[in-house]
Structures are given as C-alpha cells and as structure tokens.
DRENMARLO-23379 format. One record per residue: x, y, z of N, C-alpha, C in turn. Coordinates in steps of 0.02 Angstrom, whole numbers, plus 50000, padded with zeros to 5 digits. Atoms other than C-alpha are relative to their C-alpha. Example, Ala and Ser with C-alpha at 12.3 -4.5 7.8 and 13.67 -1.06 7.14 Angstrom:
500454994150000506154977550390500455006050000;499584994149997506844994750357499615005550037;
//
This chain:
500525001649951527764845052406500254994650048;500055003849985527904834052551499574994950008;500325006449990527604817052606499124999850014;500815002149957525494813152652500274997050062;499925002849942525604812252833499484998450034;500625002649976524384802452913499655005150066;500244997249948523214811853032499754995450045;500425005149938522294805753216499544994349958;500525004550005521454790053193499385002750051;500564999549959519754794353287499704991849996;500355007549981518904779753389499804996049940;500315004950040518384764153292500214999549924;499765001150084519194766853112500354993749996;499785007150001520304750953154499604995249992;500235004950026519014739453154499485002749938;500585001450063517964746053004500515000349931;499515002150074519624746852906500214992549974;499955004449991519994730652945499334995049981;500545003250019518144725252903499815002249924;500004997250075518274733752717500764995250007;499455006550038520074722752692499864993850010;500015006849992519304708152759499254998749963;500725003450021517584707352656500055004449945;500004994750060518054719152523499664994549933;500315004250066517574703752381499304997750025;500915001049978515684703752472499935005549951;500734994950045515174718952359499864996149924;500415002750049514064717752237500155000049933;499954999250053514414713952050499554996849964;500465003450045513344708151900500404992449965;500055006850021514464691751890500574999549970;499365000750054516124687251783499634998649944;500304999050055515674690351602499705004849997;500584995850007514244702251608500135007550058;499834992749997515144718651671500095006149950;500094994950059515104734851576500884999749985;498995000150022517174732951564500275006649982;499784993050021517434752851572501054997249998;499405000950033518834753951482500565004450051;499614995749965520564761951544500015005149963;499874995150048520964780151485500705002250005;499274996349990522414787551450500245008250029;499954991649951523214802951537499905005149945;500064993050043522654818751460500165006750040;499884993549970523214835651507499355002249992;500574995249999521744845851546500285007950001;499804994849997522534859951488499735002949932;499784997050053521964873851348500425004549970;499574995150016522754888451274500295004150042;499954995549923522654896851428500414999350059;499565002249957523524885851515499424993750031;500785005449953522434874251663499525003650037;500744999049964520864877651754500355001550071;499824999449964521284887451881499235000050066;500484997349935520254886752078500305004250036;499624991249979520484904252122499934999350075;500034996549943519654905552281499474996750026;500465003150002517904895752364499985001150079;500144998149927516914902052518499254994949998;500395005949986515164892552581499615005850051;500684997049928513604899452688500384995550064;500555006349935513304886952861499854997849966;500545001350000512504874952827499514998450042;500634999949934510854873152933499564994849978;500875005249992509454859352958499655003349950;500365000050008508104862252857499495002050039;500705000149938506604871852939500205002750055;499544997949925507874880553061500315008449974;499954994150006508884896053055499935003149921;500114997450082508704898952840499364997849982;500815002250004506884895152845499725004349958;500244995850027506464911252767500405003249939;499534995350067507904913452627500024991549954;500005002150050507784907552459500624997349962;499325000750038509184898852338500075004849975;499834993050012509294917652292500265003750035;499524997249944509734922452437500554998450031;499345003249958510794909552507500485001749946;499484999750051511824909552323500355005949996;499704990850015512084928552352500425001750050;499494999749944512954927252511500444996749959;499205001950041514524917052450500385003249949;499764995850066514564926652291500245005550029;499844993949985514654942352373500745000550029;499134998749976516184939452494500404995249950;499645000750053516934928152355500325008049979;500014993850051516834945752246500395003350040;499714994249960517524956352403500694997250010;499365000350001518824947352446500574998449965;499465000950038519644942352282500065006849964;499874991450042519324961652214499994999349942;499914999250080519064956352054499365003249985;500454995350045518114966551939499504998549977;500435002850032516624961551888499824996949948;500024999750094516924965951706500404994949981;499665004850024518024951051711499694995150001;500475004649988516704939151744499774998549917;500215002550072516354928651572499334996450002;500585005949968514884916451667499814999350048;500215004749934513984910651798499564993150000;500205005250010513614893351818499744998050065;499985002149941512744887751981499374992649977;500525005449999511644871152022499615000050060;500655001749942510094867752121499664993049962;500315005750015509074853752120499275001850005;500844997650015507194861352165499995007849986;500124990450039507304880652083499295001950046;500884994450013506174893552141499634999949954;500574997750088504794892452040500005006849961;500004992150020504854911952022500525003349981;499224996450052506834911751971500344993250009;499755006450017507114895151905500614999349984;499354997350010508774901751827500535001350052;499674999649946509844903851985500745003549975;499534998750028511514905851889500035008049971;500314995350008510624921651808500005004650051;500254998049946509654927151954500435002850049;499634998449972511274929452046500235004949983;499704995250017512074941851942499565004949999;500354995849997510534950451936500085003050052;499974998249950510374951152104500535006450041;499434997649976512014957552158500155006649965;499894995950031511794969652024500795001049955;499235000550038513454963451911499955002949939;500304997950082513494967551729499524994249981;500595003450010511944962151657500384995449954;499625001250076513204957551495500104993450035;499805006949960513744940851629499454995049979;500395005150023512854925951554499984995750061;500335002649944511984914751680499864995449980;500575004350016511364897651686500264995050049;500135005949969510764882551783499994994149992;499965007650021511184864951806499784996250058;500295007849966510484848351879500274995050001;499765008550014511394833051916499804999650069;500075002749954510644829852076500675001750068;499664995849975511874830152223500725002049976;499344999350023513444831752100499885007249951;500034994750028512534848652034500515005649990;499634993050013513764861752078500874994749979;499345003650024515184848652043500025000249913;500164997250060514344849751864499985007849974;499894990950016514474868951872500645001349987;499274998750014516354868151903500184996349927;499485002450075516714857651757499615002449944;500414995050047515444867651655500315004649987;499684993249978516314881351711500945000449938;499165001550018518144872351668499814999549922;499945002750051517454866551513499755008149942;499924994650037516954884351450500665005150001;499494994350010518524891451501500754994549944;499635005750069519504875551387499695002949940;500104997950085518674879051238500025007049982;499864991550001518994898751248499425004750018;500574995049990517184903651290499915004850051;499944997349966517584911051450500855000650038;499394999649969519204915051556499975001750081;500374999749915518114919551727499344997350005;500535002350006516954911051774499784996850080;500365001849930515724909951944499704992249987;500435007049987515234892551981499915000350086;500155001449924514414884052143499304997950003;500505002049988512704879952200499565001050064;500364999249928511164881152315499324997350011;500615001949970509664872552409499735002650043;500454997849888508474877452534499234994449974;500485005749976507394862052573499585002750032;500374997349966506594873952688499265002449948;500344996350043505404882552536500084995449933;500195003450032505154866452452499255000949958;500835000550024503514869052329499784996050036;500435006049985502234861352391499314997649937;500525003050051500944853352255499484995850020;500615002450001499144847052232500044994349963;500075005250046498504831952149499625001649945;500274997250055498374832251973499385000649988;500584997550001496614834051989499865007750019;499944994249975496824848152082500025004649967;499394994150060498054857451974499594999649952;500334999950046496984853851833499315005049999;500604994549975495464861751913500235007650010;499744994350001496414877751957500425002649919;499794994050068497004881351788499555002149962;500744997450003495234877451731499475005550013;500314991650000494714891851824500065002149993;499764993950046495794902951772499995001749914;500204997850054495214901951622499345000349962;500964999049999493324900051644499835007949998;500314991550002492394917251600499635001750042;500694997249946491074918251709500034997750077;499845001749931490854916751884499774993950032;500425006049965489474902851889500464992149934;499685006550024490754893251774500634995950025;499315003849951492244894551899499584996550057;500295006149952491054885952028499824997149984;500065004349996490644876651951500384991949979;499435000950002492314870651907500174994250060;499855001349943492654871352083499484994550022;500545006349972491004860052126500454992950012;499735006050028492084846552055500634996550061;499554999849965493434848152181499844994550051;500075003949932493414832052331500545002550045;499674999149933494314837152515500624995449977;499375007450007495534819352455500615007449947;499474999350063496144832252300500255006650027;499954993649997496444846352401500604998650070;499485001649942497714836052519500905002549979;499004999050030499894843652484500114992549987;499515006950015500804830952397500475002150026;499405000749958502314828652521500344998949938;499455001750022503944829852421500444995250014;499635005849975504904814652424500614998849968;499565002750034506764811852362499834994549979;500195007050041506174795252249500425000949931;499914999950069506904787852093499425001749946;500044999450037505944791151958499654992949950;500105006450029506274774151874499914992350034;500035006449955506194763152027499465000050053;500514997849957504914773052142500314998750079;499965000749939506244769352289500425007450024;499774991049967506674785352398500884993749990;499235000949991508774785952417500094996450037;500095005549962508624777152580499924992849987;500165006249989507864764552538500454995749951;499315002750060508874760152363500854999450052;499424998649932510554764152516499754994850021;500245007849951509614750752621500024992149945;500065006050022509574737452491500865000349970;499395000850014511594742552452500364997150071;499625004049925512014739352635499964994450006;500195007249993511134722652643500694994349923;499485001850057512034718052444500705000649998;499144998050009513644725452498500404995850065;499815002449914513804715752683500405006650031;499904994949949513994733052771499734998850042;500324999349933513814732152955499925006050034;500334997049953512794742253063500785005450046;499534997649955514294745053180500275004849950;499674999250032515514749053036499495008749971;500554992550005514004764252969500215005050053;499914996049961514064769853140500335003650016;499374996049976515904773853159500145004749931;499814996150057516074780552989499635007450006;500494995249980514654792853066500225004650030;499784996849944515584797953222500695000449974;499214997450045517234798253120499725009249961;500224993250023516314812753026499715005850052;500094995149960515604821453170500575002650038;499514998149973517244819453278500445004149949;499744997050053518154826753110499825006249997;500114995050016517074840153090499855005450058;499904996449934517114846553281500585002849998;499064998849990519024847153280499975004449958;499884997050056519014854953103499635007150029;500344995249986517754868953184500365005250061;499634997649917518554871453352500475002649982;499294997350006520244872853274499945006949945;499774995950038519734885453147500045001549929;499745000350086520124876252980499395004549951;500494998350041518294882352916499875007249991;500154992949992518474901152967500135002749943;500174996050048518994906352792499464998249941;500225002750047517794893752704499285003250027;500764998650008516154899352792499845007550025;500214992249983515394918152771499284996150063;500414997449942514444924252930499295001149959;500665001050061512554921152862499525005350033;500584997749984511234934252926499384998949974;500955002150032509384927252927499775003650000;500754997250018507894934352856499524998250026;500154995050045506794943552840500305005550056;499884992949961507334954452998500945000350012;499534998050007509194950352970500345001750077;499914998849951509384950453188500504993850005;499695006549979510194933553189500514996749952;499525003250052511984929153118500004992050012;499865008650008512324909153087500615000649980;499395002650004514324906253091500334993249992;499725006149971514574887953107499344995749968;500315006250025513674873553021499994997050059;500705003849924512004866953142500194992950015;499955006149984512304851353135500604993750019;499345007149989514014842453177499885000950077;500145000849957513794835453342500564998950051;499405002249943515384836553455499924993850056;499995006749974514644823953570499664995349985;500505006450050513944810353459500654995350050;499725003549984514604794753505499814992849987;500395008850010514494773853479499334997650030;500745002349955513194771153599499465004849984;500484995650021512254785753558499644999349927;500125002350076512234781853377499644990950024;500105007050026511974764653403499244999050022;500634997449970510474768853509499055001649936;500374998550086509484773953331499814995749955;500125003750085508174765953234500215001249955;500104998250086508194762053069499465002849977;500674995150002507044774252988499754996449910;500175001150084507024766852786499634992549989;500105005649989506864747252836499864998450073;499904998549934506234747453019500044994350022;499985007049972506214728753040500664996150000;499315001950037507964722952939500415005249992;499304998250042508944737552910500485002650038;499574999749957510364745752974500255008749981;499934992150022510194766052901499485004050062;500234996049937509834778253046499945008349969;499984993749992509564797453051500725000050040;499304999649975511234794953132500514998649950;499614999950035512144788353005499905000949918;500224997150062511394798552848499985006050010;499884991950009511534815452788499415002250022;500744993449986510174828152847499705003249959;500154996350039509104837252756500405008650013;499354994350011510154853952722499775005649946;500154995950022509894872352684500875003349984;499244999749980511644880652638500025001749883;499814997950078512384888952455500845000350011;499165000850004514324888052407500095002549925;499694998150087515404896652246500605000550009;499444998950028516934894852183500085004049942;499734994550049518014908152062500584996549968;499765002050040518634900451913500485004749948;499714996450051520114905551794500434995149962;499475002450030521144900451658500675001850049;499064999449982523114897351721499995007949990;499884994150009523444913051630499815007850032;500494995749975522064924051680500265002950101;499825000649901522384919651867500675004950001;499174999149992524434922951848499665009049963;500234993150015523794940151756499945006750032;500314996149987522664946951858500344999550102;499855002049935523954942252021499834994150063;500025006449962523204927852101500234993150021;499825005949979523594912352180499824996250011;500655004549983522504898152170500044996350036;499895005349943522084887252294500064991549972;499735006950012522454872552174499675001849909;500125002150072522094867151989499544992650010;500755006850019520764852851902500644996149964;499515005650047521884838051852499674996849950;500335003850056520624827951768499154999450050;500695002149963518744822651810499654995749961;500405004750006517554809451764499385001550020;500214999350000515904806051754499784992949983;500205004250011515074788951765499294996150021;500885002949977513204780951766499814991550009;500235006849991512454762551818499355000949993;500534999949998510794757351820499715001150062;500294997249944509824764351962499604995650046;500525005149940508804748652023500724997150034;499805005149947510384741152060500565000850060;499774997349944511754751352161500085006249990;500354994350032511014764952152500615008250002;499374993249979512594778452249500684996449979;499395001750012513864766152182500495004049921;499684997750071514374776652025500795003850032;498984999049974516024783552127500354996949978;499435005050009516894768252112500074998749920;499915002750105516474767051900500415006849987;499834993350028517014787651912500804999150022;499194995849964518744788652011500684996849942;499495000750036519704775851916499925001849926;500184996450063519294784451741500345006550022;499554994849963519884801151850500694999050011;499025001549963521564793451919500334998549928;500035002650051521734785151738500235007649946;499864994650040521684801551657500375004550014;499504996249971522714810751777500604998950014;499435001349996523964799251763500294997150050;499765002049934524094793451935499624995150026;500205003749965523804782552068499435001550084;500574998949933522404780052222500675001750051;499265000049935524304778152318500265008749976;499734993650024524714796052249499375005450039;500404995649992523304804952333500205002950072;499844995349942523714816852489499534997250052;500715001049984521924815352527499384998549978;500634998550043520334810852481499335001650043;500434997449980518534818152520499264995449949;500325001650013517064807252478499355004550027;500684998849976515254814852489499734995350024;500295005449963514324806052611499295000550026;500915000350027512444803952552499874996350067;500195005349950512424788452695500964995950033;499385001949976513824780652790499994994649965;500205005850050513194762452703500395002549923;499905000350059513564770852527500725002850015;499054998549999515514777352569500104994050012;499495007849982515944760252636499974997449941;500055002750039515154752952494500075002349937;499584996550064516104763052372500764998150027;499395002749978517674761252486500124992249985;499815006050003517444741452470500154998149921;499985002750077517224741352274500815003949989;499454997150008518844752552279500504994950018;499305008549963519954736052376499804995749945;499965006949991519044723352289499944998749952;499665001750057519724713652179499554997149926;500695001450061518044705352107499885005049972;500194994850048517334721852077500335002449951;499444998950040518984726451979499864996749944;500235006850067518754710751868499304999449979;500665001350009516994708551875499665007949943;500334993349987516414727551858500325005549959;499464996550046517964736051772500414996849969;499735002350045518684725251670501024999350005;499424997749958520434727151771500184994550046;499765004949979521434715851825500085001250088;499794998749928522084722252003499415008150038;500384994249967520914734652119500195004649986;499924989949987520854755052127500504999550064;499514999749925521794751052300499665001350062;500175000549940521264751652475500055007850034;500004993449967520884770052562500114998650066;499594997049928522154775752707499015002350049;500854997149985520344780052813500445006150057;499804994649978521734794452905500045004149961;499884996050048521824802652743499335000049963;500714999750041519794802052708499605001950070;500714996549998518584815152722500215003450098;499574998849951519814821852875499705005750042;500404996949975518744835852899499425001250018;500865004249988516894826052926499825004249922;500644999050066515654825952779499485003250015;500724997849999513894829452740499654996650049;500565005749937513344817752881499955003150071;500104995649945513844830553005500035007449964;499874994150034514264844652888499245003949978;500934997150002512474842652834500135001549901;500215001650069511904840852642499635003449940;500234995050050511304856752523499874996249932;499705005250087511034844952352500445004749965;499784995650061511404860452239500724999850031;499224998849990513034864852348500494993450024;499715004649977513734850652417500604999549971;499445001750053515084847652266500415005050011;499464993150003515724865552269500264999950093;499775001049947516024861852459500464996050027;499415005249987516934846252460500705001649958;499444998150051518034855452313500205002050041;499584992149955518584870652429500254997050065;499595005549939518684857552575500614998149992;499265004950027520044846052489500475005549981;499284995650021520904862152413500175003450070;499654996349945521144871852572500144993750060;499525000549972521774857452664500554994649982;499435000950057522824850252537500575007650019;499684996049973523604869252568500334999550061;499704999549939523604869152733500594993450025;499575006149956524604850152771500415000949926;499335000450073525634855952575500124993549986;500165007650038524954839552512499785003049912;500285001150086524904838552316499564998549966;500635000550022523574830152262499414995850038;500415001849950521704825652314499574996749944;500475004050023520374813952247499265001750055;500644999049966518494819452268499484994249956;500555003150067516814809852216499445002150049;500494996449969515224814252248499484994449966;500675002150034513604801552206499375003249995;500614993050032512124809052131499474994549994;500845004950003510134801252117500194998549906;499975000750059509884792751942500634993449999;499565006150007511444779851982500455004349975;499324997150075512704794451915500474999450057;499694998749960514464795352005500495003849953;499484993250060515724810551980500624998550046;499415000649975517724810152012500265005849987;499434996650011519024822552021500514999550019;499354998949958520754824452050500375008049983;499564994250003521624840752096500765000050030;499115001849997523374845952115500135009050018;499674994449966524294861652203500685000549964;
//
C-alpha cells in the first residue's frame, strides 16, 4: 500500500486545527483520580475459522430531508432498495444468505422486525433468519458486527447487514389518557358504554404528542446535552462553523466528481414511482462562513453556539452491506472492498458528555488492532453536530483527557483534519439514525480503495452516552 497522502485543505481548517492543538487540555474530564481508567487491550486477530470478516460490497439510497422527496416510503421500503441492487450486482444467490441483520431506531409499528421484513419483502428464502437492532445512531454499525460476530462463531458465512429511517412516518401518539381511553373502548360491549368511555375524553387529551429525540435519563433533547458539551469543551462558534462547510465543501466535490456514483442506488418515490432521487438533498455546494455564521442558535437561543447549520438534519435514507467470511468471499470469487480489523464499543454517563463515547471507543479499537491513530490512511467520524467531532477530536490530542479519562499516559494523537471525513458527513450528507453506520463503513472502504490507502478508523456516537470504533484494513 502506499503512503496517506494528504488531500485539499478546504477554507478555514488551519485555524480550527490550530485551535484543537492549542486548547486541546480545555476538554472536559471528571478530575485526576476519579476516571474510569479503561484499561489498554491487547491486539487480537479478529479472525475465525473462516478466516476474517470479509466487506463484500455496500450501496446506500439518497439521503433526503425529512418530509421531502421519501415522504411516502417506509423503512420497508427504503431497506429494499439497497438490498436489491446489493443482490443484483454481486449475483449472489440467495441460498447463500445465512442472516439479515438491519437497524432502525423508530420501526414501523406494523413490521417492527425490519431485518425480517426485508427478506420477506424481496421475496428471498423464507429459510433467511432476520432480525432487528437498536443502538441509536450506531444501529446499523451494531448490525455489521452482529453480522461479523455471527459469521466468527460459525453461525453464519453470509450475512446482509445495514439499516433504515424514515423520520418522515414517525408515529404519532396521544396522551396516556388518551391511549387508555381507546383501548377501553375497544373493549367495552355496548355502545352506550363506548360513550360513555368516550364522555371522559378532554380536547387537552386529544392533542399529538410531538416526537422528540430526548434522553430518557436526563430529559435533555441531543442538542441541548451537544450545547452543554460545546460550552464544557471550549468549542468555538467559528471553529463548528468551518467543520460545517468543510463537510459541505467535501461532500460537493465528492458528488460532482463522481466518488458516490457506485455507493448511491437511483431511489424512485412513492406511491406513483414518477420521480427518481440520485444525489443526497442536502449538501449545499454554496454554504459558506458568512452564511453559516449568519444562523441562530436553535437549542440555547441566548448562550449557545449550535445552529441548523452546523448539525445534522433530520434524514430519511436506508444503506446495506454484504458480509462474508475470508473464505466464503475467496470461494464464491469476490473481492472485498476491505476487511474488519477490530471494533469497540464504549459507554459514559449520559448527563455528562453525552456524544463523547468515540474518544473512550477508538483507543480500545486501535489497541486491539494493534496500531496507531498515526497508522490510519483516513478517518471518518459521524457527525451528530460539528461541537461533538471537535470535542471528540480534542479529547483525542489531549493529554489530560489521556491521564485523567483513560488512564494513559500520552494522548490517542492529534487528527491530520486532510485525512478526516474527506468526503463531508452527516451534516451535509444528512443523518438516517438506523443507516448512518453502514454509510460511513462503505464511505471509508471505497475511498481507502480508491487513494490504495490501508487502513481507516471510523466512530460513530449514539444517544444513551454509547460510542462505537472501528478499524478496517484493505
């Protein structure tokens, strides 16, 4: 393999690289003493009998806004596009299929199963076992190593992974008063007992509960938990912004030139199927500093410094990758677009940085793969908010967090920002929860291919405080 050759700097990366080496010991730790001290690991082959975890092949819808051209298709539908030209153009057989693993984050109520639901759909062998996973936005990143981890222990040797959202055909729900009253009726006998059921009902209980990304255990939406990491982490405003227009300028170039033409199938909308979508809605060729900078804050409107400019979009959009053992792959003639070196998986507590679990996941990843942050070709961070990449990039330089946070004497190392996320993120790419993971995979492997760079480092943060790592290798 050759050297990592640095690509275009786009406007403004000089000073926000320069403002991550010069404030990198501002992020946030719980203190000397009172760190969790993740331990180091040792390198493990991720290899079974089979050989390694092969990534066969990984295509992707568009993705689109929310509420825009996929308004009318379901995570059943979107998940069935990718699968399908996956299936056509690697020609494999169906009957070789051992699994399907996909992730979503809000299921159809009416085919909660998705993983399932797909093979149904497509009409595969019914004999293809199916199932669904949840980690928030590191779901279909949890499919692939679901995926890897049934084809390690011998349970499978093919295996569909990937994932899908449509924000568009979000349930909408009543207040539990509501809901309570309607099941009530349905099970009242008589007619003067469902009204009087219904009597009971006030106009207040009959208002939609708006869906809200929120924790759970903290009651703060993502934003806003993001808004109190920017303030804790000393991320500036400016520094957000360019990391913004670094991803849009990235993902213009990457479009214009081409790189995405084998990653995204041609999407025809429903229900009349008149209108193809080629090209992911949302990267903005002419974004720019002033334009961005131009943009309230929408989470903290008085203090903060998180915009609809420099945060992901809400995002409709499905993605799958085609999994094989080494063997299987070399078998059945293929050529993968890379191998799983190692991966990680690491959690914090959620009140307190809430997207920082990257920086606890990668070095546990690099650790186990044997290598170094200086060994990476490229890397591809998911980018929930521009605030939470910096403030994963800073715990990655800095030396407190190292000591404080990991128990580690010297930092993870400082990210090249020409060799990150080269082809824009989810901030222009736009943000599917379920797919997102299986997107930034097929990203990093096809252009790892294309510049015959060796290896890549992904992470992806997820709601709950989880962060996921990988490293792959060509």
């Amino acid at each position: 393999m050759s050297n990592p050759q640095p690509a275009k700097t786009h406007a403004g990366l000089e000073a926000t690289q320069r403002e991550i080496t010069e404030t990198a010991d501002s992020v946030w730790t719980r203190g000397k003493g009172s760190a969790p001290a993740i331990a180091k690991h040792r390198k493990q082959a991720l290899k079974g009998s089979r050989g390694r975890i092969a990534i066969v092949d990984g295509c992707r819808t568009p993705f689109v806004k929310a509420g825009a051209e996929f308004a009318n298709m379901d995570v059943v539908d979107l998940a069935s596009v990718p699968v399908t030209e996956l299936l056509n153009r690697t020609e494999i057989d169906p009957r070789e299929i051992d699994q399907s693993i996909f992730g979503v984050v809000v299921p159809a109520l009416y085919a909660p199963n998705l993983g399932r639901e797909v093979i149904l759909r497509l009409k595969l062998p019914r004999t293809i076992t199916g199932v669904t996973v949840n980690l928030a936005c590191a779901s279909s990143n949890r499919a692939i190593t679901a995926g890897a981890e049934a084809i390690l222990t011998g349970q499978a040797e093919v295996v569909l992974a990937g994932g899908a959202e449509s924000l568009s055909t979000v349930p909408i729900t009543y207040s539990r008063n509501a809901s309570q009253r309607f099941i009530d009726v349905s099970r009242a006998k008589t007619l003067g007992k469902k009204m009087s059921i219904l009597s009971q009902l006030r106009p207040k209980d009959l208002a939609p509960v708006a869906p809200a990304i929120v924790e759970y255990t903290t009651g703060q939406t993502m934003g806003q938990s993001c808004e109190k990491m920017a303030k804790e982490n000393g991320i500036s405003r400016r520094a957000q912004d360019e990391i913004a227009l670094h991803s849009h300028q990235c993902a213009a170039d990457a479009t214009n030139e081409g790189r995405f033409a084998d990653q995204i199938v041609p999407t025809f909308t429903q229900p009349d199927y008149k209108q193809v979508v080629t090209e992911d809605t949302g990267i903005r060729s002419d974004s720019s500093l002033d334009a961005l900078g131009k943009l309230r804050p929408v989470f903290d409107r008085s203090y903060g410094t998180l915009t609809a400019g420099n945060s992901s979009p809400l995002t409709d959009g499905a993605s799958a990758v085609l999994l094989m053992s080494e063997k299987k792959a070399k078998a059945l003639g293929y050529e993968p677009l890379g191998y799983i070196r190692s991966y990680a998986y690491a959690a914090l507590d959620p009140a307190t940085q809430l997207l920082q679990g990257p920086a606890y996941a990668a070095p546990q990843a690099l650790d186990r793969a044997g290598l170094k942050l200086a060994d990476m070709g490229l890397i591809e961070m998911h980018e929930a908010f521009a605030a939470q990449i910096l403030s994963n990039i800073k715990a990655f330089a800095s030396k407190k967090f190292a000591q404080d946070e990991l128990g580690r004497a010297t930092p993870l190392g400082e990210i090249d920002l020409d060799r990150f996320n080269v082809n824009g993120g989810s901030i222009s790419i736009g943000h599917p929860f379920g797919a997102t993971g299986a997107r930034v995979t097929m990203q990093l492997l096809n252009e790892l291919k294309r510049r015959d760079l060796e290896f890549g480092l992904m992470t992806v943060c997820a709601a709950g405080g989880t962060g996921f790592s990988m490293v792959v290798e060509r």
